[in-house]
C-alpha positions, 0 to 999 in steps of 0.5 A, a space after each residue: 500500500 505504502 509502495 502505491 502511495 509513494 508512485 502516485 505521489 511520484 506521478 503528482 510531483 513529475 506532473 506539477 513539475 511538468 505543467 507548472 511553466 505553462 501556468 507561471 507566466 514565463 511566456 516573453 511578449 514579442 514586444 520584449 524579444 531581442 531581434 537577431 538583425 534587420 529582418 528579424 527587426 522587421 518582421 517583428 515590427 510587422 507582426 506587433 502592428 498586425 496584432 495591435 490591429 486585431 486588437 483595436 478592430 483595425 481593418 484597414 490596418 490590418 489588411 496593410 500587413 497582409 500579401 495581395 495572394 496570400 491565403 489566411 486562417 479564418 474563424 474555424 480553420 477556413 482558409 480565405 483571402 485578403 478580399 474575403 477577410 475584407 468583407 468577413 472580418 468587420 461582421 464577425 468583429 461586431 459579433 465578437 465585440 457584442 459578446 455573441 456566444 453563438 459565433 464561439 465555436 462548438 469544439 475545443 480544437 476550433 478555439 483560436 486568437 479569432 474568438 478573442 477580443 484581444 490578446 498577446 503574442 509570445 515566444 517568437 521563432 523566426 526562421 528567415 530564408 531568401 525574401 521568406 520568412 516562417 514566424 511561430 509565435 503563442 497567442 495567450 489570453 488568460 489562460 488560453 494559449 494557441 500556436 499562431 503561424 505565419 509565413 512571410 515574403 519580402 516584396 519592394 523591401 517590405 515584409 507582407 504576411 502570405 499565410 497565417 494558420 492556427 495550432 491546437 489549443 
């Protein structure tokens, strides 16, 4: 009995430590984040003014990060263009400013940024290539927490978003 007491205590201990850094607070805000050169400075740039805009309901801001041919995650995984987003986003953005619970998605695994009103992008891991970018970043909001990812291009020496797509949370 003694010998079952200490493997479960053992199991609880492991797990504490395991999950205690994902609700300790030790994300680091992209806004913090040392960039590595010019076009880690960029992007980075790029990035917080999107989510400035998501954050503010900013459309037309918004839409000025985004590439003319890129495709974009939108509610529930859909991926849509820069026009569809155009005409989508301000509709949706009035349901979710109006608290309206039936736009919420069903399932967990559709819960994204989309749902929030605003929130922080975390921990960034930008890998450049020529002209072409892939960015990670954690959006969080309280305790929700979801990968966010963006793949960028360098076009007339401006880096446009191409793509973004959303993890599990």
């Amino acid at each position: 009995m003694l010998i079952e007491i200490c493997k479960n205590f053992r199991a609880a201990y492991f797990f504490l430590i395991l999950t205690f850094p994902l609700f300790c607070g030790c994300d680091t805000p992209i806004d913090k984040y040392e960039p590595q050169g010019r076009d880690e400075k960029e992007i980075l740039s790029v990035l917080i003014r999107y989510q400035n805009a998501k954050n503010h309901f900013d459309i037309d801001q918004l839409l000025s990060f985004l590439h003319e041919n890129g495709k974009f995650s939108f509610q529930c995984g859909k991926m849509v263009s820069k026009e569809e987003l155009k005409e989508l986003l301000p509709g949706f953005w009035n349901e979710i400013k109006a608290g309206n619970a039936a736009v919420f998605p069903i399932t967990h695994e559709c819960v994204n940024g989309d749902y929030y009103k605003s929130g922080t992008l975390n921990n960034i891991k930008i890998e450049i290539g020529v002209d072409k970018a892939e960015v990670t970043v954690l959006f969080r909001i309280g305790f929700s927490r979801v990968l966010q990812y963006f793949l960028m291009v360098r076009e007339n020496d401006k880096w446009l978003i191409t793509h973004t797509e959303w993890g599990h949370s």
